[in-house]
C-alpha positions as CSV (number, residue, x, y, z in Angstrom):
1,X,32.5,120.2,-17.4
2,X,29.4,119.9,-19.5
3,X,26.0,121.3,-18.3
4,X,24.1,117.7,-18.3
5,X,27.3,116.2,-15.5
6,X,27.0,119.2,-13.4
7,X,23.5,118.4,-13.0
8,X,23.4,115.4,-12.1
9,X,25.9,116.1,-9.5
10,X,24.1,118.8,-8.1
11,X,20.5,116.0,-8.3
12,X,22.6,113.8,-6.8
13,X,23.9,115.9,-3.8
14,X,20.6,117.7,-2.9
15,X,19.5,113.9,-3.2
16,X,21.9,112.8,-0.3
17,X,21.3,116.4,1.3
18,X,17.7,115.6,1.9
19,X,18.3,112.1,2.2
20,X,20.5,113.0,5.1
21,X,17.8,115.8,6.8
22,X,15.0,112.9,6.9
23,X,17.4,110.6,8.4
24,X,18.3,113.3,11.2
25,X,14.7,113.8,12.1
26,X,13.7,110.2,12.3
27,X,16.8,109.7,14.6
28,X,15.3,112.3,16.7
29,X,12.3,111.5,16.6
30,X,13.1,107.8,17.7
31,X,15.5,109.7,20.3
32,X,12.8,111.5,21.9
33,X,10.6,107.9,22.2
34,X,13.3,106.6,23.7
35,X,13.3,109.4,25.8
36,X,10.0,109.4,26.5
37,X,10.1,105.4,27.0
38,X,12.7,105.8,29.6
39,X,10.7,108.2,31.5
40,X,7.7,106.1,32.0
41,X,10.2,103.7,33.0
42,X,11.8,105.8,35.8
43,X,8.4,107.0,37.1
44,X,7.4,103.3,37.3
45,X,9.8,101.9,39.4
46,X,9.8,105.0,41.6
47,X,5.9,104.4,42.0
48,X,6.8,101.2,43.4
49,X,9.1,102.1,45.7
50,X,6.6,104.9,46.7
51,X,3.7,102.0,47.3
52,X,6.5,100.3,49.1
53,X,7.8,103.1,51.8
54,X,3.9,104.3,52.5
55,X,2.5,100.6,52.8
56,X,5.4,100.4,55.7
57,X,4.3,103.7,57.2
58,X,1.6,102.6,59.4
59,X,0.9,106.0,61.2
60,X,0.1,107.1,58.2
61,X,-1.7,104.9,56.6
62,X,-3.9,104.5,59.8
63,X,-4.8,108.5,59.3
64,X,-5.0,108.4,55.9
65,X,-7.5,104.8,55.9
66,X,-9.7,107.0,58.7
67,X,-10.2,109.9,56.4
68,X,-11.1,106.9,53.3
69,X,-13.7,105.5,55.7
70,X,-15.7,108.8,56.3
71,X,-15.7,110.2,53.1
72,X,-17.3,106.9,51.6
73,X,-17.7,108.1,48.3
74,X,-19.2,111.5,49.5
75,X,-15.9,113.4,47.3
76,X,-14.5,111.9,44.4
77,X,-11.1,113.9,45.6
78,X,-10.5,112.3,49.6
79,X,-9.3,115.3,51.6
80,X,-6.2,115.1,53.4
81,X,-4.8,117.1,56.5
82,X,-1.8,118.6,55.9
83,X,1.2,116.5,57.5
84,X,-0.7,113.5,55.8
85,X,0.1,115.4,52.2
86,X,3.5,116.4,53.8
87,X,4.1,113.0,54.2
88,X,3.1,111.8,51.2
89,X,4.8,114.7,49.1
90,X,7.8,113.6,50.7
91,X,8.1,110.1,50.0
92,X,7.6,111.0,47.0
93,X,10.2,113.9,46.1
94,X,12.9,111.4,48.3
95,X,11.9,108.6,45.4
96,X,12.0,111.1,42.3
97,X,15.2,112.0,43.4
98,X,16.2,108.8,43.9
99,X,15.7,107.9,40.2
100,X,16.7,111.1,38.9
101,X,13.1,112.9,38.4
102,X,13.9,115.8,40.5
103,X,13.1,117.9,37.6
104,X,9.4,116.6,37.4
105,X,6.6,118.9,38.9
106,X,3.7,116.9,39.8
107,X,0.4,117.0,41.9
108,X,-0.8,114.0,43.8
109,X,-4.8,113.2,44.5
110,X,-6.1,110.4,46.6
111,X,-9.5,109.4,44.3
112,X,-12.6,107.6,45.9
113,X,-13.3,105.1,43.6
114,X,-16.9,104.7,45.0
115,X,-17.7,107.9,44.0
116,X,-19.9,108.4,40.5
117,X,-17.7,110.4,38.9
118,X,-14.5,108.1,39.0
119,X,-13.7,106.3,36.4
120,X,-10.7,103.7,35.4
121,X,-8.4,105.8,33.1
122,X,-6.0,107.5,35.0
123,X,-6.6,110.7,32.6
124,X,-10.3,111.4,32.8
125,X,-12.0,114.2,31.1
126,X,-13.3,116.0,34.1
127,X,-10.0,115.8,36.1
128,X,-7.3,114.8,33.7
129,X,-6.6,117.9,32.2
130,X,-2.6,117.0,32.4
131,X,0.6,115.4,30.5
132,X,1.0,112.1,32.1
133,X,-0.6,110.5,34.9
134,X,-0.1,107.7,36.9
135,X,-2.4,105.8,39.2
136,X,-1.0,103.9,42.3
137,X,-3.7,101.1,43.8
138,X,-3.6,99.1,46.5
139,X,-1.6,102.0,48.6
140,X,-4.0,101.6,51.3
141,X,-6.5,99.7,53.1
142,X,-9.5,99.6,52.3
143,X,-8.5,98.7,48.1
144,X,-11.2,101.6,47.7
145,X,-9.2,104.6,46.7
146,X,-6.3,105.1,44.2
147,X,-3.5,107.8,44.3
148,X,-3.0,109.6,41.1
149,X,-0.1,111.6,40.6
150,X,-0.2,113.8,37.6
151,X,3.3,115.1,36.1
152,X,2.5,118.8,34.4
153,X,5.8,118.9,32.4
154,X,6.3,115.6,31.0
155,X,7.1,116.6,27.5
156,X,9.0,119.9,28.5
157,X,11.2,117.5,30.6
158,X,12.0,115.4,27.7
159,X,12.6,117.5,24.8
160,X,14.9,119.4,27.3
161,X,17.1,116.1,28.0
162,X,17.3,116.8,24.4
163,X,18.0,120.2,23.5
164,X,21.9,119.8,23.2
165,X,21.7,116.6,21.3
166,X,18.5,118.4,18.7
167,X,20.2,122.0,18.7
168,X,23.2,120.5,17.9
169,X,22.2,117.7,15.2
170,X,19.8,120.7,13.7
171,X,23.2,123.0,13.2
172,X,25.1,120.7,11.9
173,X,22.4,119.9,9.6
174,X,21.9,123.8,8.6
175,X,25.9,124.0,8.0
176,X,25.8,121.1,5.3
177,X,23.2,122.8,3.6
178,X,24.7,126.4,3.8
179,X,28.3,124.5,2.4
180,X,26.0,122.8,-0.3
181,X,24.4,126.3,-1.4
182,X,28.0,128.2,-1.6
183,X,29.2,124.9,-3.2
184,X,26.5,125.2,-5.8
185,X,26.9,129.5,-6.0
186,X,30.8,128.5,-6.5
187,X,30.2,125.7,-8.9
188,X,27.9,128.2,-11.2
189,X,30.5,130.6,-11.1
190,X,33.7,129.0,-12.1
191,X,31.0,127.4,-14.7
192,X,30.0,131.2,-16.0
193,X,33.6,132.5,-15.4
194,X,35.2,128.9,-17.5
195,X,32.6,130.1,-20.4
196,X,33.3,133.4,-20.4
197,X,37.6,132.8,-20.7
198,X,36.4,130.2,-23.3
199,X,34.5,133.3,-25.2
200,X,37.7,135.3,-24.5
201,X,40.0,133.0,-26.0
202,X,38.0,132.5,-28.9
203,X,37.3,136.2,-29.6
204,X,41.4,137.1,-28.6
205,X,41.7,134.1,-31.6
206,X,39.4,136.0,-34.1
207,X,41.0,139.6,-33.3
208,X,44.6,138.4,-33.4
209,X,44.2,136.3,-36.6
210,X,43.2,139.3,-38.7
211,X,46.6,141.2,-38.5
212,X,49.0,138.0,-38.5
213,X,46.9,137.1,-41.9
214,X,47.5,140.7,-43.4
215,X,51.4,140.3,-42.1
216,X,51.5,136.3,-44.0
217,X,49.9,137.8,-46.9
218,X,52.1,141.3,-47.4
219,X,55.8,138.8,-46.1
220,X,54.4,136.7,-49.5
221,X,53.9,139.9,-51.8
222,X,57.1,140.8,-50.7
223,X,58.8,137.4,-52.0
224,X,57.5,137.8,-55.1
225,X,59.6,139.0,-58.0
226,X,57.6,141.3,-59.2
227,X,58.0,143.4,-56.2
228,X,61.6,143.0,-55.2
229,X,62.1,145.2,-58.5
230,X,59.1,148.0,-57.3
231,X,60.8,150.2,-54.3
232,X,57.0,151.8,-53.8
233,X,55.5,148.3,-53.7
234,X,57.9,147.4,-51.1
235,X,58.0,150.7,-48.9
236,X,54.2,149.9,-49.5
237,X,54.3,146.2,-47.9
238,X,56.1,147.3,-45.4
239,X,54.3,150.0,-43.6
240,X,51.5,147.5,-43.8
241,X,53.4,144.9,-42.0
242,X,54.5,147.7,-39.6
243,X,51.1,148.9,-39.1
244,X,49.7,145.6,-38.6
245,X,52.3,144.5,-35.7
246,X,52.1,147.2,-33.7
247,X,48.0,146.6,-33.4
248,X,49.1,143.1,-32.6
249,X,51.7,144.2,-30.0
250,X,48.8,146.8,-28.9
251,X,46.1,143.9,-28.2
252,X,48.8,141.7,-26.7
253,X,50.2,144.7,-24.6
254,X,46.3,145.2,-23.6
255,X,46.1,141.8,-21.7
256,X,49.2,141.6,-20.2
257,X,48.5,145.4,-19.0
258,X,45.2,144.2,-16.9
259,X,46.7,140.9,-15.6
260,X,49.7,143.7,-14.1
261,X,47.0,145.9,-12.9
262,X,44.8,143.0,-11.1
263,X,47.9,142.0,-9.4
264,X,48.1,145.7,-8.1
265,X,51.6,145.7,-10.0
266,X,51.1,149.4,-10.5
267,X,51.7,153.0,-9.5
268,X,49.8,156.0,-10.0
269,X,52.1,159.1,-11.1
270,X,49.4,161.8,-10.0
271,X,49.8,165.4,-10.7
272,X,47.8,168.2,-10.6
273,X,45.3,167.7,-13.4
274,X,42.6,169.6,-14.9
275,X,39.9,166.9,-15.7
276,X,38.6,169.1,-18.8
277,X,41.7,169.0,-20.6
278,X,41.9,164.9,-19.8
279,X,38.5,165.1,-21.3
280,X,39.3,167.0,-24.2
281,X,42.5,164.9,-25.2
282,X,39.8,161.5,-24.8
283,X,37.3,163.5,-27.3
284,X,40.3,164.3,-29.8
285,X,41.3,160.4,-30.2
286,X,37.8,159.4,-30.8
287,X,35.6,162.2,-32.7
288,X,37.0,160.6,-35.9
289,X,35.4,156.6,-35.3
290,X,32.4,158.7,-34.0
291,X,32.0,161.0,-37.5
292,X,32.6,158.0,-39.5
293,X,29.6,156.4,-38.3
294,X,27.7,159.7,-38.7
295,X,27.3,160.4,-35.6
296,X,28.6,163.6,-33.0
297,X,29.5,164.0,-29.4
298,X,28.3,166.8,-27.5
299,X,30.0,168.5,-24.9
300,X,28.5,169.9,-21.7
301,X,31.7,170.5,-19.3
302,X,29.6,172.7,-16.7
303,X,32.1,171.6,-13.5
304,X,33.4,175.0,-11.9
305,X,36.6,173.3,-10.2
306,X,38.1,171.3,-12.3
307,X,41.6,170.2,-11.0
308,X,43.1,166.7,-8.4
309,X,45.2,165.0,-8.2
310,X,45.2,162.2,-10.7
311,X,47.2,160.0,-13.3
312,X,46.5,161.7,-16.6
313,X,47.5,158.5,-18.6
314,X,45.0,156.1,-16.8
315,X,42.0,158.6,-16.5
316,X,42.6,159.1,-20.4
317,X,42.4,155.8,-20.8
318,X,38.8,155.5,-18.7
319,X,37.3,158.5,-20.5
320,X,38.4,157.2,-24.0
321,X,37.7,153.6,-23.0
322,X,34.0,155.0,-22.0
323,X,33.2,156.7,-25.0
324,X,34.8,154.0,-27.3
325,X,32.0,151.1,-25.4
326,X,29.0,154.2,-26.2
327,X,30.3,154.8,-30.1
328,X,30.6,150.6,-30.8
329,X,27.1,149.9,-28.8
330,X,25.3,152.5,-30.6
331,X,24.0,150.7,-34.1
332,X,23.8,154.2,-36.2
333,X,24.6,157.4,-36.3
334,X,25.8,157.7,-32.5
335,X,24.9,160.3,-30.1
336,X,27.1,160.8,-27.3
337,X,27.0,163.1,-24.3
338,X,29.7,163.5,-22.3
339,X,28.8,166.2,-18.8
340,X,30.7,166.8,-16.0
341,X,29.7,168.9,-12.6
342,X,30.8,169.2,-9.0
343,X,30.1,167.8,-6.0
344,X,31.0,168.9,-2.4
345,X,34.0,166.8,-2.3
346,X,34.5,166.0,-6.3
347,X,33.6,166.1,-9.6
348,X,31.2,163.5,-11.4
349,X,32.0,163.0,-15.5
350,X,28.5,161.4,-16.9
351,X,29.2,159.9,-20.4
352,X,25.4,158.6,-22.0
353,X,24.5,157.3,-25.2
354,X,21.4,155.8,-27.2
355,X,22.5,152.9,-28.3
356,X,21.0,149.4,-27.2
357,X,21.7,149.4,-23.8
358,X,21.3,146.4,-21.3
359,X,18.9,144.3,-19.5
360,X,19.3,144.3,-15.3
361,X,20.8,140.9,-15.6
362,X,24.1,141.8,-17.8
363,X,24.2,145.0,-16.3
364,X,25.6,143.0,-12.7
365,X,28.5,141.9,-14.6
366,X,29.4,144.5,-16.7
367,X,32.6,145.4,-15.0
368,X,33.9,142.2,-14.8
369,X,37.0,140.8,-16.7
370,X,36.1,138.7,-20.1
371,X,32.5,140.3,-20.1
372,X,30.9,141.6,-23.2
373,X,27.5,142.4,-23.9
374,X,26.8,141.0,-27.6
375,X,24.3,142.5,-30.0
376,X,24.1,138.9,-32.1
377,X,26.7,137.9,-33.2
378,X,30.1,137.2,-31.0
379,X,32.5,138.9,-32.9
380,X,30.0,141.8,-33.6
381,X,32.0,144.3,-31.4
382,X,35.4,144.0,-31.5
383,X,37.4,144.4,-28.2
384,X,38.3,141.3,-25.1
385,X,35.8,142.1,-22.8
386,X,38.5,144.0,-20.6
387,X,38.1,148.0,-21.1
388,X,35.6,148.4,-18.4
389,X,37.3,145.8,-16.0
390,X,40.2,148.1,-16.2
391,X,38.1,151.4,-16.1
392,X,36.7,150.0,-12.9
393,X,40.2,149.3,-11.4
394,X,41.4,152.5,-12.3
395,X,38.2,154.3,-10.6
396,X,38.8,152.4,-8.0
397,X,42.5,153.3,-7.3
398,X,41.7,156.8,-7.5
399,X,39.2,156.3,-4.6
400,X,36.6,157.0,-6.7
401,X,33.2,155.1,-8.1
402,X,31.4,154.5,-10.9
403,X,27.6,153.7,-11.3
404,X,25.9,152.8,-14.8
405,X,22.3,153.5,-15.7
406,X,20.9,151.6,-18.8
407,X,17.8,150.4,-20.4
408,X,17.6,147.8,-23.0
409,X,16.8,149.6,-26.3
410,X,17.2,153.1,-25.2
411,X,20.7,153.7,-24.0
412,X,23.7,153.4,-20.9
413,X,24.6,156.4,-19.0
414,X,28.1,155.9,-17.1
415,X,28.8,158.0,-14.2
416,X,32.4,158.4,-12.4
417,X,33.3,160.2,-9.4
418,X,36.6,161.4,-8.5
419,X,36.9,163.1,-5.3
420,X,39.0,165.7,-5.1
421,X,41.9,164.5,-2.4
């Protein structure tokens, strides 16, 4: 999948993704004005009934006109004796609860619209420091005085009719996005690890072509005439083709090897091993590439206990896999240092170079399969990307770790630990 389709599938989904969000939030929005709407509805039919029941209460509303009459516009609030508000308060907690406002708290105030300070809006400044209020006229006789009843959680009662219906909308909401952005982090990856088998496949190509072109060329010399009658020419030919297949059965043998090991199709035959000796037979193998190059590797085995148990073969192999990555990464004349020393429960082999180290960025996905850090050119470096995937797996199954320390332009510094049981 090219670069330009998977964007415009990921525009196109985190266009729908906040297409979808805004959508959600005017629905709730809308949700809560209904809400809201259907409130002022309930209060206003129980306000009615509430007019209703106290018009037909004559006791009451004999006290309660009395107490209108003397005040005459002396208070703006018209004091009440107490089974007049009990009254009152329960007519209207019986209607609330009729229409399903139970959950309402409220205060109710009989105004004296005579007085100065009253004015028509049932939320004044000086006493309408409340939600919602609602103003009842023509409760009693004379039309000179208005009940307001003032509800102090009005919007806390309707955003909790909502709260299942937000908090659940709101997490399904957050789960699309979280399964978007592991969607995306999954579609980057198989994108890096589908480039990274392409580089693979191109660079197994350019290794594996080299000794099938030597083994076509030497199989033609060998047809020729003027060869069949030259024993040394043939003996020569020969040992070339020889030497050529079994690199190619080597590099084949090298793939199928890892695929075995990921699958955990494996065993380790551990023995009693002394880790400098391991080292030593890892040195042997590879101070001849090193000296070609010019360069040396110095030694500083300063571990006192030197013996676990451990698969010789494998931990060759991740020593001599280590120090063939610090002799091909280091341009000129390399200059390798290979350490070891104990810890309470181990031992620690360092192997650092100088060559031209890493940035932070490569340095996150150096142990994985197909990896290769490039100096330029692709084929640069010979090798599939696959020695330190395998040194990892091996550190690994000896319940070890390793940790790398590099710096572009001055050098990588591995370090394994091997504890000892």
């Amino acid at each position: 999948m090219n670069k330009q389709r998977i964007f415009w599938i990921i525009a196109t989904c985190a266009f729908a993704l906040i297409g979808l969000v805004v959508v959600q939030i005017i629905w709730v929005n809308n949700a809560i004005e209904l809400r809201a709407s259907q409130l002022n509805h309930r209060i206003r039919l129980a306000s009615y009934d509430v007019v209703y029941k106290l018009k037909y209460d004559s006791n009451t509303v004999k006290n309660i006109c009395d107490v209108i009459v003397q005040n005459n516009g002396k208070k703006l609030i018209v004091n009440l004796t107490k089974s007049d508000k009990k009254k009152i308060d329960s007519v209207l907690q019986n209607e609330f609860r009729f229409h399903q406002l139970a959950d309402l708290k409220y205060s109710f105030e009989l105004i004296d619209k005579k007085h100065t300070a009253y004015t028509k809006s049932c939320v004044d400044k000086k006493y309408g420091n409340k939600e919602h209020a609602w103003c009842l006229d023509r409760v009693f006789k004379p039309e000179k005085v208005e009940m307001r009843i003032s509800f102090l959680n009005s919007n806390e009662y309707v955003y909790a009719k909502m709260n299942g219906m937000m908090f659940s909308s709101a997490g399904l909401v957050l789960l699309v996005i979280i399964c978007f952005g592991l969607t995306l982090q999954t579609i980057f990856k198989q994108k890096k690890l589908s480039d990274m088998t392409t580089d693979f496949i191109n660079n197994m190509t350019h290794e594996l072509k080299t000794p099938i072109s030597t083994i076509s060329l030497a199989s033609n010399m060998l047809k020729k005439p003027l060869i069949l009658g030259k024993p040394e020419k043939i003996i020569h030919f020969s040992e070339i083709i020889h030497e050529e297949n079994k690199k190619l059965q080597a590099q084949v043998e090298q793939v199928l090897h890892l695929a075995k090991l990921e699958k955990g199709d494996f065993r380790l035959n551990k023995i009693q091993a002394d880790i400098h000796s391991v080292i030593q037979g890892a040195i042997d193998t590879l101070d001849l590439q090193v000296k070609t190059k010019g360069g040396k590797i110095k030694c500083y085995l300063n571990a006192l206990q030197v013996n676990l148990m451990a698969d010789v073969t494998h931990l060759t192999n991740v020593v001599s896999n280590l120090l063939d990555n610090a002799n091909k990464y280091s341009p000129e004349h390399p200059e390798i240092i290979i350490s070891t020393h104990n810890k309470e429960d181990g031992i620690v082999i360092a192997i650092e170079d100088k060559g031209i180290g890493m940035s932070k960025d490569k340095q996150k996905h150096i142990f994985e399969k197909f990896y290769r850090v490039s100096t330029g050119n692709v084929h640069d470096v010979k090798g599939f990307g696959l020695g330190l995937a395998y040194v990892k797996l091996m550190v690994d199954a000896h319940k070890g770790h390793i940790q790398l320390y590099s710096e572009l332009g001055k050098g990588s510094k591995f370090e394994v630990f091997l504890p000892f049981q």
